[in-house]
Backbone bond lengths (Angstrom), bond angles and torsions (degrees), N, CA, C in turn:
res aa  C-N    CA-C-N  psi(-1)  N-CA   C-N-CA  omega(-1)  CA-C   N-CA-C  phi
1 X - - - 1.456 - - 1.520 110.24 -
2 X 1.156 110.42 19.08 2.052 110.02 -168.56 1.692 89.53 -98.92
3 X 1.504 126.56 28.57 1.991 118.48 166.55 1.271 89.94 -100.02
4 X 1.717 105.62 143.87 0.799 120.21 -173.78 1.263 107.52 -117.48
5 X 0.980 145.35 35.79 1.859 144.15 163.63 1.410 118.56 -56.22
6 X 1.394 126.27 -19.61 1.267 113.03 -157.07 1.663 100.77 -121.23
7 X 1.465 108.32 24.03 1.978 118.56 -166.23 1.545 101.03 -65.43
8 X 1.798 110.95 -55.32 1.467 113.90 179.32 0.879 153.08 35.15
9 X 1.065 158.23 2.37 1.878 129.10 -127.28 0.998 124.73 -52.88
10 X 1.223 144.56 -15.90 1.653 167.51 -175.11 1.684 82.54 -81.20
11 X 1.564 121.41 -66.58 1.473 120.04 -174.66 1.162 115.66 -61.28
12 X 1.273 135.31 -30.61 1.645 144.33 -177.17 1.289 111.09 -73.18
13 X 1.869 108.11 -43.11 1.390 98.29 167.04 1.554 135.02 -77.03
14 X 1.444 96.20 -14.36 1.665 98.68 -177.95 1.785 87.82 -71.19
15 X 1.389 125.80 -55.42 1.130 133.18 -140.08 2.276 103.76 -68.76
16 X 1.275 98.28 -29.00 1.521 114.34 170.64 1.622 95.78 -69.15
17 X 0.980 122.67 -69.48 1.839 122.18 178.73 1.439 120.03 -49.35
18 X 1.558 133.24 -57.01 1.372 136.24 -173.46 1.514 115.81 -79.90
19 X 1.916 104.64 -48.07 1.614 98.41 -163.95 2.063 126.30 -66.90
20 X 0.918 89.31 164.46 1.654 82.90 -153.16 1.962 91.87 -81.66
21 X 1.171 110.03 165.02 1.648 130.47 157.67 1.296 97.44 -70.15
22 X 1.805 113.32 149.38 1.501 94.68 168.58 1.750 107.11 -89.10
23 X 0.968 97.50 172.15 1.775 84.37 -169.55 1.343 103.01 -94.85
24 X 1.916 113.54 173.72 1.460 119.75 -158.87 1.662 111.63 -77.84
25 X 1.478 101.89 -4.62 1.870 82.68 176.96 1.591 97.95 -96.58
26 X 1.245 145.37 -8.97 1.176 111.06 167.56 1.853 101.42 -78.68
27 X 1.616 110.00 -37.90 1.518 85.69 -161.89 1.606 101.63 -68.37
28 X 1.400 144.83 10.86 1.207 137.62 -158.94 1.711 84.55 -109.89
29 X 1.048 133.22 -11.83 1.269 128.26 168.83 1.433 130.90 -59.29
30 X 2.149 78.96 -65.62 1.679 99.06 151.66 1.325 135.60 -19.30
31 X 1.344 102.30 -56.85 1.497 124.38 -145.04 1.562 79.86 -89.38
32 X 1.448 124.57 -39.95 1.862 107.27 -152.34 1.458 93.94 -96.73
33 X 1.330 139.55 16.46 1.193 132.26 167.37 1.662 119.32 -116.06
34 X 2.023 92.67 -22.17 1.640 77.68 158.68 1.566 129.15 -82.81
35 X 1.180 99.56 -25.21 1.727 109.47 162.65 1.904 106.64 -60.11
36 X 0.926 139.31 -15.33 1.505 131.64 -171.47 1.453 89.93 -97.65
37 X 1.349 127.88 -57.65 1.279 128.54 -169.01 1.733 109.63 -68.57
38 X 0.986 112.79 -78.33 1.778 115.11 172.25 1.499 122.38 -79.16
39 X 1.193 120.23 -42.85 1.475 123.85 -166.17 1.594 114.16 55.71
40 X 1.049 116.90 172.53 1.326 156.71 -167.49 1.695 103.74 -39.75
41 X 0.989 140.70 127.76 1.612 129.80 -5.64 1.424 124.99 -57.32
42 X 1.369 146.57 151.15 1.128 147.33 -173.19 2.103 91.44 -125.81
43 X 1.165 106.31 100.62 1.496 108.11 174.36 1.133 136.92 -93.92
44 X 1.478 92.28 -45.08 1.844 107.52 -177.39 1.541 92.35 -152.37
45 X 1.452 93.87 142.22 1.218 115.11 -172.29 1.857 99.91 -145.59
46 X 0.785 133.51 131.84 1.269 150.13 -104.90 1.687 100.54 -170.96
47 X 1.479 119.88 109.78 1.407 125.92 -170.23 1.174 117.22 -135.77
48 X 1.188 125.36 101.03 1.951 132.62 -178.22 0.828 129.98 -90.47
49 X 1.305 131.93 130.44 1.272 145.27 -140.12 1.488 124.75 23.47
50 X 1.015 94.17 62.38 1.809 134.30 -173.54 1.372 105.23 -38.59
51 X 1.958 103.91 -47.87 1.716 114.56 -165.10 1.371 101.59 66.67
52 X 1.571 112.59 -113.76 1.759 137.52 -147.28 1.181 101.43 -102.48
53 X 1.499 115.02 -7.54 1.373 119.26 -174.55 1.705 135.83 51.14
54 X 1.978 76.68 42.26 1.923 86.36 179.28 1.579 100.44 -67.69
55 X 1.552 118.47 -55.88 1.331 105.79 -163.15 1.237 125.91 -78.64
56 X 1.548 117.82 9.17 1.567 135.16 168.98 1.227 103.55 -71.11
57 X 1.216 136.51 -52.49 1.405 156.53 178.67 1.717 117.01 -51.30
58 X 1.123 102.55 -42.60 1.271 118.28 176.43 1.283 127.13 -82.62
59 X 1.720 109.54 -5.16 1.266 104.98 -171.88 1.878 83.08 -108.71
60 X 1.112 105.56 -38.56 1.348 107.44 -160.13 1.883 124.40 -33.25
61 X 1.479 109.30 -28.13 1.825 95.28 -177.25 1.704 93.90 -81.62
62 X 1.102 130.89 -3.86 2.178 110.61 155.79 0.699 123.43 -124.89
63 X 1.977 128.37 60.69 1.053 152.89 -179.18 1.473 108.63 -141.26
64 X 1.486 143.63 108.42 1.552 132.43 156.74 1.755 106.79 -28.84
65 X 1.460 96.48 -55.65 1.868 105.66 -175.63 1.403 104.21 -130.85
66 X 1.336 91.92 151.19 1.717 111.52 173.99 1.692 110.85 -124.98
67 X 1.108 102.91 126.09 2.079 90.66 -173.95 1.469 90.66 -122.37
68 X 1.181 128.94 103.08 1.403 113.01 147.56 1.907 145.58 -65.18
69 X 0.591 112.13 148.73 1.478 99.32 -176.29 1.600 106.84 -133.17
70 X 1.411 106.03 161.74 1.519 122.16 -151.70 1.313 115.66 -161.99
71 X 1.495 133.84 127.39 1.479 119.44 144.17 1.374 117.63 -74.42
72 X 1.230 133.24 -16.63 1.338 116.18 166.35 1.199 129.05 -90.29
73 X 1.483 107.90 111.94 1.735 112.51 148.40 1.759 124.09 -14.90
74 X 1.099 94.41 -71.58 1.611 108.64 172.90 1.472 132.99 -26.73
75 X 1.496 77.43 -71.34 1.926 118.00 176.38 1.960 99.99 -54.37
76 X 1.429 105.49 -47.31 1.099 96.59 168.03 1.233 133.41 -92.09
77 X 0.918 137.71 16.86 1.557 149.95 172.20 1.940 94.75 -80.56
78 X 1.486 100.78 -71.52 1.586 97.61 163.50 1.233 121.80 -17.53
79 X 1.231 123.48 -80.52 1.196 150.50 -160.98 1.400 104.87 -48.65
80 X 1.840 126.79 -45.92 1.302 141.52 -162.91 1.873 104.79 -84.80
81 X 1.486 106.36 -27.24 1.178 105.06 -159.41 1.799 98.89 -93.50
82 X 0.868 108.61 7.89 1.805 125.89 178.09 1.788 103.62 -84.24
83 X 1.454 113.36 92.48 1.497 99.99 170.29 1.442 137.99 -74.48
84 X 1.165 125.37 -179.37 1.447 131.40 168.40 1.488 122.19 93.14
85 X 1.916 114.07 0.47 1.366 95.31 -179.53 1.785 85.41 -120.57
86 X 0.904 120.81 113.60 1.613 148.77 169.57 1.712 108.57 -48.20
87 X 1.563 91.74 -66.50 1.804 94.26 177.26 1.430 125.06 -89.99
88 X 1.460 114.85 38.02 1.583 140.50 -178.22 1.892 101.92 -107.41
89 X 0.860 92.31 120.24 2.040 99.55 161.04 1.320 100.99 -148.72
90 X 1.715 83.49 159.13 2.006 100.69 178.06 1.325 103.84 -127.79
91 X 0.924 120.40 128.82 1.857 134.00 155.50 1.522 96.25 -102.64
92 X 1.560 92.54 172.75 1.437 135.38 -179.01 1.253 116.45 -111.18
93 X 1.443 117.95 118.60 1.281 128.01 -156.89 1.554 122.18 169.45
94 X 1.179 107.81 162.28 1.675 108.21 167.62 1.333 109.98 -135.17
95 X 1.838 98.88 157.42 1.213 102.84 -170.59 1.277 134.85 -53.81
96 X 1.817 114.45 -13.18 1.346 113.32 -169.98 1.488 132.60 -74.13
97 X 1.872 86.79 -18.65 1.791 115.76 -176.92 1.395 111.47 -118.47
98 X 1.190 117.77 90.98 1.460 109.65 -169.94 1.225 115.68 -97.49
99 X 1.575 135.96 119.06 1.596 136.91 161.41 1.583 119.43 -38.40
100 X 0.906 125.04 37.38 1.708 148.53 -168.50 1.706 114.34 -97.68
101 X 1.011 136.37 90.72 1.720 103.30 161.36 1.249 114.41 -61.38
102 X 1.660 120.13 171.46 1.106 133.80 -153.87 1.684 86.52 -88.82
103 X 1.611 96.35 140.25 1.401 114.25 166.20 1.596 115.50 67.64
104 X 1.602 117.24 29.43 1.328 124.60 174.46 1.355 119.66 -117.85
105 X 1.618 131.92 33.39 1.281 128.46 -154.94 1.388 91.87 -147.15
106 X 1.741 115.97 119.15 1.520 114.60 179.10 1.634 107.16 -87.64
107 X 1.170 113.39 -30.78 1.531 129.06 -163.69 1.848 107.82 -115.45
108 X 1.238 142.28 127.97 1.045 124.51 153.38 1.836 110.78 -131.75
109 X 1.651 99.10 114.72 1.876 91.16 -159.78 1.704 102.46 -109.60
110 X 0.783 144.89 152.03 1.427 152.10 143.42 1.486 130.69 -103.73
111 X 1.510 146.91 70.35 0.907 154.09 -151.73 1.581 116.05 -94.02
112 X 1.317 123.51 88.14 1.388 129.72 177.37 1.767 109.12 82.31
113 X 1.618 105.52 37.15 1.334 113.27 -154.63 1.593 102.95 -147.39
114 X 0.886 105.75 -35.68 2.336 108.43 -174.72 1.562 87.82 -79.11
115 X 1.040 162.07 -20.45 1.310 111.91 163.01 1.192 150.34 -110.29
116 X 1.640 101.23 36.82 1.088 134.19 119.08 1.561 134.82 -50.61
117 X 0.952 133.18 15.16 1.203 132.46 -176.26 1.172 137.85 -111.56
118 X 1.185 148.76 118.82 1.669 133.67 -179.79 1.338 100.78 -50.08
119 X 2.021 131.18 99.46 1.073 117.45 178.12 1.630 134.22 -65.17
120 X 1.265 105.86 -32.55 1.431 109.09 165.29 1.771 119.35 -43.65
121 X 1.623 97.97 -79.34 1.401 90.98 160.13 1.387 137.61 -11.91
122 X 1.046 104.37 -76.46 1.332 128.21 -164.97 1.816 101.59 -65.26
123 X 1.177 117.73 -50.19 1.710 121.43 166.29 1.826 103.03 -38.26
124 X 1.014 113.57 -75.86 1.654 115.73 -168.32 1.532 96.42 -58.19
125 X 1.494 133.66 -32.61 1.188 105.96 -176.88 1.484 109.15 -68.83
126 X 1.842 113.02 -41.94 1.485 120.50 -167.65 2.007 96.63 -52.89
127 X 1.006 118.38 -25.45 1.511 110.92 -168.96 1.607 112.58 -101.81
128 X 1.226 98.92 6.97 1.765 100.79 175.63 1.379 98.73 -88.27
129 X 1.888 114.68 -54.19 1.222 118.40 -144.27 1.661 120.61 -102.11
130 X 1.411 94.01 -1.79 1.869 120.04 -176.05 1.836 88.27 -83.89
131 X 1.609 120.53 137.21 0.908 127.22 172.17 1.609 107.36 -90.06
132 X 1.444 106.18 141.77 1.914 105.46 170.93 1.182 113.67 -28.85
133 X 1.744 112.71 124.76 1.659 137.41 -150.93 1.231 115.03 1.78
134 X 2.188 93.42 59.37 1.586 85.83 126.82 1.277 116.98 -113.40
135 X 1.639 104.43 -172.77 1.400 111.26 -157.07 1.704 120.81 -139.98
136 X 1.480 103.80 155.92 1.082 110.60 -151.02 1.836 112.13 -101.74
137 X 1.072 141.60 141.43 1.638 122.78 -151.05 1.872 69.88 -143.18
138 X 1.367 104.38 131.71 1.178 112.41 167.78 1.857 110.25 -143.04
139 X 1.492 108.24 94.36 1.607 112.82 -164.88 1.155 111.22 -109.23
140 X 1.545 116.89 147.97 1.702 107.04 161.74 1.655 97.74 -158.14
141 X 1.282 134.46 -170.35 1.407 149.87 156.47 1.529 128.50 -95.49
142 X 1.085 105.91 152.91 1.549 106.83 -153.11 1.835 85.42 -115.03
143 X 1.246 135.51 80.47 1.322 139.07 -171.52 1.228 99.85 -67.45
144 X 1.180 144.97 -11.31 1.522 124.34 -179.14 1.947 117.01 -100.64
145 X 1.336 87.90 19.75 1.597 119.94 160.27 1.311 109.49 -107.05
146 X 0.995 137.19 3.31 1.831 148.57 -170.28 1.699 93.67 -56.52
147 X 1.436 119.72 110.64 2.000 98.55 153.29 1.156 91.55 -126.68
148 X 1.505 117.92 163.67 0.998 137.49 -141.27 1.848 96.38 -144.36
149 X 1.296 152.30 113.92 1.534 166.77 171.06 1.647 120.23 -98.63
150 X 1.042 113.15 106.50 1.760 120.74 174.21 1.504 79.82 -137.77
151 X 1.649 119.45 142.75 1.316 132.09 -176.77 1.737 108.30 -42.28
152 X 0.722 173.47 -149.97 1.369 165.15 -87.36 1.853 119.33 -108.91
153 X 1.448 81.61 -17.33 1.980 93.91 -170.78 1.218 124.93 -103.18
154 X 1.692 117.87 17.41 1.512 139.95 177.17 1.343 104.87 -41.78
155 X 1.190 96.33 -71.69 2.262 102.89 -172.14 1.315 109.42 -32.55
156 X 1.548 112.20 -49.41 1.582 128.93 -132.20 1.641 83.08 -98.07
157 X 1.639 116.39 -42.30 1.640 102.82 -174.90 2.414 109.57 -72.98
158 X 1.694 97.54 -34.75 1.410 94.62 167.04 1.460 104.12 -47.33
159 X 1.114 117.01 -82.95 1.711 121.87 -160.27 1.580 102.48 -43.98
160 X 1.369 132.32 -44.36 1.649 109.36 -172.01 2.089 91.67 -73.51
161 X 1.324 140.18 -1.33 1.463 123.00 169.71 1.409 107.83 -100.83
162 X 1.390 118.61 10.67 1.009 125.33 172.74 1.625 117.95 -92.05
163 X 1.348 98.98 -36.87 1.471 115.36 167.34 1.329 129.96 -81.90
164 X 1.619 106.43 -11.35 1.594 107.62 172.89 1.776 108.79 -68.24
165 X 1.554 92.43 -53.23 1.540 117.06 170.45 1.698 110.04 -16.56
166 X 1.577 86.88 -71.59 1.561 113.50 -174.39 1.832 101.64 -50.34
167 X 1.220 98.38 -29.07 1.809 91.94 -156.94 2.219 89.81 -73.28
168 X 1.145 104.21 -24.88 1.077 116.16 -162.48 1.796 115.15 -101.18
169 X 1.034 90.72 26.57 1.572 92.44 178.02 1.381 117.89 -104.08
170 X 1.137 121.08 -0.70 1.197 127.38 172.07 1.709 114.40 -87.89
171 X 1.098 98.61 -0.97 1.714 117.88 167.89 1.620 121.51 -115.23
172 X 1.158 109.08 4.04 1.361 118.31 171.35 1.272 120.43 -98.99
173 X 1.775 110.17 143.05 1.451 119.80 -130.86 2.155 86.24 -113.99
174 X 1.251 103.52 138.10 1.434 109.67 153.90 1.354 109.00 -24.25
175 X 1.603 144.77 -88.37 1.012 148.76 179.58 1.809 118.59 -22.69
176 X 1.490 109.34 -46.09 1.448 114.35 166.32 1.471 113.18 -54.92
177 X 1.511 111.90 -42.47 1.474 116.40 -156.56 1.626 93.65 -69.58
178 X 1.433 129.37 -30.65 1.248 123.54 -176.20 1.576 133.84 -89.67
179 X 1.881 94.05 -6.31 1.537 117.43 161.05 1.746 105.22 -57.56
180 X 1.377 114.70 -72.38 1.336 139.15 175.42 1.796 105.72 -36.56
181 X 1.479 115.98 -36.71 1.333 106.05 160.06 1.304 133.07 -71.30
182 X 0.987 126.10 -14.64 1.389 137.69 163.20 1.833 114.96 103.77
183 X 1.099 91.64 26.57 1.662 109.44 -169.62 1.479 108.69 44.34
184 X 1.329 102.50 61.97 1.476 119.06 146.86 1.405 128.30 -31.43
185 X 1.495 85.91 -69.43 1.384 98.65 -163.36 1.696 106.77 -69.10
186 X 1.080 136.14 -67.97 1.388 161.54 147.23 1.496 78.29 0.58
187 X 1.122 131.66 -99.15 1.589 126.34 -133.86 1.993 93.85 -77.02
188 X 1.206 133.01 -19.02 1.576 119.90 167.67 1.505 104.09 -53.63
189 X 1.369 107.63 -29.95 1.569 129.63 -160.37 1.839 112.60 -75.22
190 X 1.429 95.38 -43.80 1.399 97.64 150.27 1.358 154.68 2.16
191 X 1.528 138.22 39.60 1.451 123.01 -145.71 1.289 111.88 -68.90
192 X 1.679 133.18 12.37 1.309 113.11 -167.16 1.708 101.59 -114.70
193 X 1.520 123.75 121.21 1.468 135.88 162.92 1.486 101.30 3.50
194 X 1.410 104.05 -69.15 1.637 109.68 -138.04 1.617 101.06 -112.91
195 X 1.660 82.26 89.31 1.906 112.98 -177.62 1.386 115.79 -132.36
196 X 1.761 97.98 145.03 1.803 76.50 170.06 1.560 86.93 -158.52
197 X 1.562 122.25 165.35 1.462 138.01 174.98 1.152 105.81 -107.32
198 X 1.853 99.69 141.55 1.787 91.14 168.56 1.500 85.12 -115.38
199 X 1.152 115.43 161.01 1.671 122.09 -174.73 1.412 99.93 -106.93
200 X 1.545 124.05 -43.49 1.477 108.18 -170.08 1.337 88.30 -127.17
201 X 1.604 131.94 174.60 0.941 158.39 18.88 1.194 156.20 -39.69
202 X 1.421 120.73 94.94 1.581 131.87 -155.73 1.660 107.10 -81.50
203 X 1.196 110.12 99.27 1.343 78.45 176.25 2.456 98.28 -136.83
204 X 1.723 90.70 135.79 1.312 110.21 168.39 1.998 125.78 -66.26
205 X 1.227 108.11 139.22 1.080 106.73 -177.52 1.715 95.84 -149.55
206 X 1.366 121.33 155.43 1.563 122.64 150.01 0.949 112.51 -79.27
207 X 1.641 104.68 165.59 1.976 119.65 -178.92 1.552 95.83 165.41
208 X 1.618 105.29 138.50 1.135 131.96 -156.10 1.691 101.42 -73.23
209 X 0.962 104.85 158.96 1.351 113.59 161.80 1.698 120.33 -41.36
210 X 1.233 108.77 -70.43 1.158 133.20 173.75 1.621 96.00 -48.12
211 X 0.836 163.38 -33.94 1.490 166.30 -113.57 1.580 97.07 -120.48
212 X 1.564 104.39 -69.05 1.236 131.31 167.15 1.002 126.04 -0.99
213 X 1.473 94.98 -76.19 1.528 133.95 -164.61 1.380 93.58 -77.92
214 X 1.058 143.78 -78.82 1.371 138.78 145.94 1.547 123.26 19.73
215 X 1.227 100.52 -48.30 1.475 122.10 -166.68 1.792 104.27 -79.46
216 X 1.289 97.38 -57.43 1.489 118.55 168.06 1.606 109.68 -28.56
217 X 1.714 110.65 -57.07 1.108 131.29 -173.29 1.193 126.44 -45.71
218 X 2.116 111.53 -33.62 1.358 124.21 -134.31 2.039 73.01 -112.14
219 X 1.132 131.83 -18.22 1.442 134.15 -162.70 1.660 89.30 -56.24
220 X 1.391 115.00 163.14 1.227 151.17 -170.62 2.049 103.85 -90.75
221 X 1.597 76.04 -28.82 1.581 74.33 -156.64 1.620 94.57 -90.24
222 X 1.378 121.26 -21.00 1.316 135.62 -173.56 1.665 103.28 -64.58
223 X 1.371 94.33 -56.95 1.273 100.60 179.00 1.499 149.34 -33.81
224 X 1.547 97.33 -53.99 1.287 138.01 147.86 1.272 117.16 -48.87
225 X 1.703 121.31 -43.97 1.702 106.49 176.57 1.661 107.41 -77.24
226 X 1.394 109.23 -31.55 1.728 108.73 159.35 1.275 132.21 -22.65
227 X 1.715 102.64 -65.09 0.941 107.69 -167.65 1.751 108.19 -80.37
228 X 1.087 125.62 -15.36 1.679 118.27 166.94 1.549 123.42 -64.27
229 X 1.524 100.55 -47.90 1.349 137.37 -175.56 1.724 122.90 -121.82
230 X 0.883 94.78 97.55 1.977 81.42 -163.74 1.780 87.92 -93.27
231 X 1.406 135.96 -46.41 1.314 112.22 173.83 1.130 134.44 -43.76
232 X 1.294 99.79 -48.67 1.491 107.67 -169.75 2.047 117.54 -73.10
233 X 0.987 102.93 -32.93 1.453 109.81 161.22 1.130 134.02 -67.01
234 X 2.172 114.75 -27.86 1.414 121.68 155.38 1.321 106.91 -71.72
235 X 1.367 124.85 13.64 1.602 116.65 -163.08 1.631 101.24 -108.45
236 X 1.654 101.43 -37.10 1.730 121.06 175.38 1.632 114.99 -66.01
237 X 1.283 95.92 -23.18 1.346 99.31 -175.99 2.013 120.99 -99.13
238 X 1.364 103.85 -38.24 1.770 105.01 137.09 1.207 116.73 -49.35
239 X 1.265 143.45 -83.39 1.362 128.53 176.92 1.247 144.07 -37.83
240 X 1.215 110.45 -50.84 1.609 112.64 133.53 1.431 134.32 -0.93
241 X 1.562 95.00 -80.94 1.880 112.75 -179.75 1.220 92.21 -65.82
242 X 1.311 139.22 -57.68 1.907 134.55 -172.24 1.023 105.70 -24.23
243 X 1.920 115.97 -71.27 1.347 143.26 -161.85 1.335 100.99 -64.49
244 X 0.850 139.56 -61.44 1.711 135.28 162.75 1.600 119.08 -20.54
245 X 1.117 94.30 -69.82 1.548 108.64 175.74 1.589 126.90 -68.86
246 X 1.524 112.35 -34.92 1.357 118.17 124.93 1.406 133.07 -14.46
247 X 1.240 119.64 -76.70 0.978 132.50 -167.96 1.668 111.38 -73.93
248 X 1.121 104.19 -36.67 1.377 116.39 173.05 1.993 124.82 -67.72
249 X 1.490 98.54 -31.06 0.869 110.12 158.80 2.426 87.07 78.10
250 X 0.938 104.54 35.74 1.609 115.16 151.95 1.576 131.54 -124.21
251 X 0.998 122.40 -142.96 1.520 113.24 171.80 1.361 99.24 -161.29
252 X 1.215 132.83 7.61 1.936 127.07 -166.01 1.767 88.39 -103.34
253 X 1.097 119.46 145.55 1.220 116.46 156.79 1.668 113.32 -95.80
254 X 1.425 110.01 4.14 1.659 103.62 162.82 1.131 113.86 -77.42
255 X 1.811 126.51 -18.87 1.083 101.80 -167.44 1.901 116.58 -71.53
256 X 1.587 101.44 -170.51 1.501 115.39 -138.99 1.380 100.33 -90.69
257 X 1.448 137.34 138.54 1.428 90.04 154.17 1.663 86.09 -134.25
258 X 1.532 124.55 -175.07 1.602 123.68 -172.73 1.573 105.06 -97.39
259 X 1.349 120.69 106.53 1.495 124.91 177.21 1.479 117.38 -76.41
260 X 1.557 142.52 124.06 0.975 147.65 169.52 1.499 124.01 -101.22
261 X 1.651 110.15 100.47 1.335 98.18 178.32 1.448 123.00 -113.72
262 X 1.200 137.18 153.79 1.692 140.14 161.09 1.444 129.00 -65.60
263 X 0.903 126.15 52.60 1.736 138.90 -170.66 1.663 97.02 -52.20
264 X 1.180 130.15 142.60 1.823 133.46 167.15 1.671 97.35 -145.51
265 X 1.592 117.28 151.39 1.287 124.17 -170.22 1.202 104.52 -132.49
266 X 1.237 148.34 144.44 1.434 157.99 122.92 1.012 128.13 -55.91
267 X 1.506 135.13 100.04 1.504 117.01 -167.67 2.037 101.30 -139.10
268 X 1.352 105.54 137.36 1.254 96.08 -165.62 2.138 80.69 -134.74
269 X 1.474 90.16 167.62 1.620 112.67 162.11 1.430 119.17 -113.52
270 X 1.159 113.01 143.43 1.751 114.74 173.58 1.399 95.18 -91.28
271 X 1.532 121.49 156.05 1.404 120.76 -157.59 1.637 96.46 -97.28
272 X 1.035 103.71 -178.40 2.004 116.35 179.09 1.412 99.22 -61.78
């Protein structure tokens, strides 16, 4: 967790506005396997590289505590200025060193965030600070499964986000390439028995045009062409929304269109 792409504040705020919640069937996964494996009490639950702290938030009403953690300052300022969850806090930190005593952590989640991580590290910490079967939820999306639905012009709107992608791969980092694997490697890596991968969960949602594009914004890889080129990347990203709307044959960038994403989870138990 020591990359620093996402420090910003300009990036923290796009990234609090665009990036998505993960949605309730993976965390309902979460939730029905840490109850199979440990069950009830649910105390601390424990979230790395939190960012904006959507998925801190989301865990928080079956948790006593929620701690997120973060290297960004920024990211967490976001995150703090979000009201209504009481038993939510953020520190500063990375996953490899955790403020944890040993054997006090029911939950430990990382959502679009472990692969980034020194995995070794980060394994001996996950097994110091996870209490006997608890468990570890390690989720993200597999975007190059992305389809995209407006009544007849789905293909044609996927393929131009297929090509932004493309325009942008020359800014994409090793660490992404191993998100997109589905944390392969990481969960072989695993020392505890009682593990398992889900590879897909597909799941559809709406979101505006404008949203989208947004989304585009909050990428790692976007970021990075920013920072070389900041015109030319505000230039990919106007064109973009045009071509959308283009294609769509409207002019609002609120309008709707149906987003399809590939969500996969890693979830393991520490043994008795």
């Amino acid at each position: 967790m020591s990359h620093r792409l996402f420090e910003g504040k300009a990036h923290a705020s796009i990234y609090q506005k665009y990036r998505f919640t993960p949605p309730d069937e993976v965390k309902n996964y979460i939730l029905q396997y840490l109850n199979k494996r440990k069950g009830e009490p649910h105390v601390l639950a424990v979230d790395l590289g939190c960012g904006t702290g959507q998925n801190s938030r989301l865990l928080a009403p079956y948790f006593q505590e929620v701690v997120g953690i973060d290297i960004s300052e920024c990211q967490l300022e976001e995150a703090r200025a979000v009201p209504g969850f009481p038993n939510v806090t953020y520190r500063k930190g990375v996953a490899e060193v955790l403020p944890f005593p040993d054997g006090s952590v029911d939950l430990l989640t990382a959502a679009s965030a472990a692969h980034w991580f020194d995995q070794s590290r980060f394994l001996v910490e996950a097994s110091r600070v996870l209490k006997p079967r608890g468990c570890m939820a390690l989720l993200g999306f597999c975007d190059s499964n992305t389809r995209l639905h407006y009544q007849n012009c789905g293909e044609r709107l996927t393929h131009i986000y297929e090509e932004v992608k493309l325009a942008l791969l020359p800014h994409t980092s090793n660490q992404v390439a191993v998100s997109e694997g589905k944390l392969e490697e990481i969960y072989s890596a695993i020392p505890f028995p009682d593990k398992e991968r889900i590879e897909s969960i597909r799941v559809s949602s709406p979101i505006s045009v404008r949203n989208l594009v947004g989304f585009i914004e909050t990428w790692s890889m976007f970021q990075a062409s920013k920072k070389k080129d900041p015109q030319t990347a505000e230039d990919l990203l106007l064109k973009t929304q045009k071509r959308f709307l283009e294609e769509m044959g409207v002019t609002s960038p609120d309008t709707e269109i149906e987003h399809e994403l590939e969500y996969f989870c890693v979830l393991a138990s520490k043994p008795q």
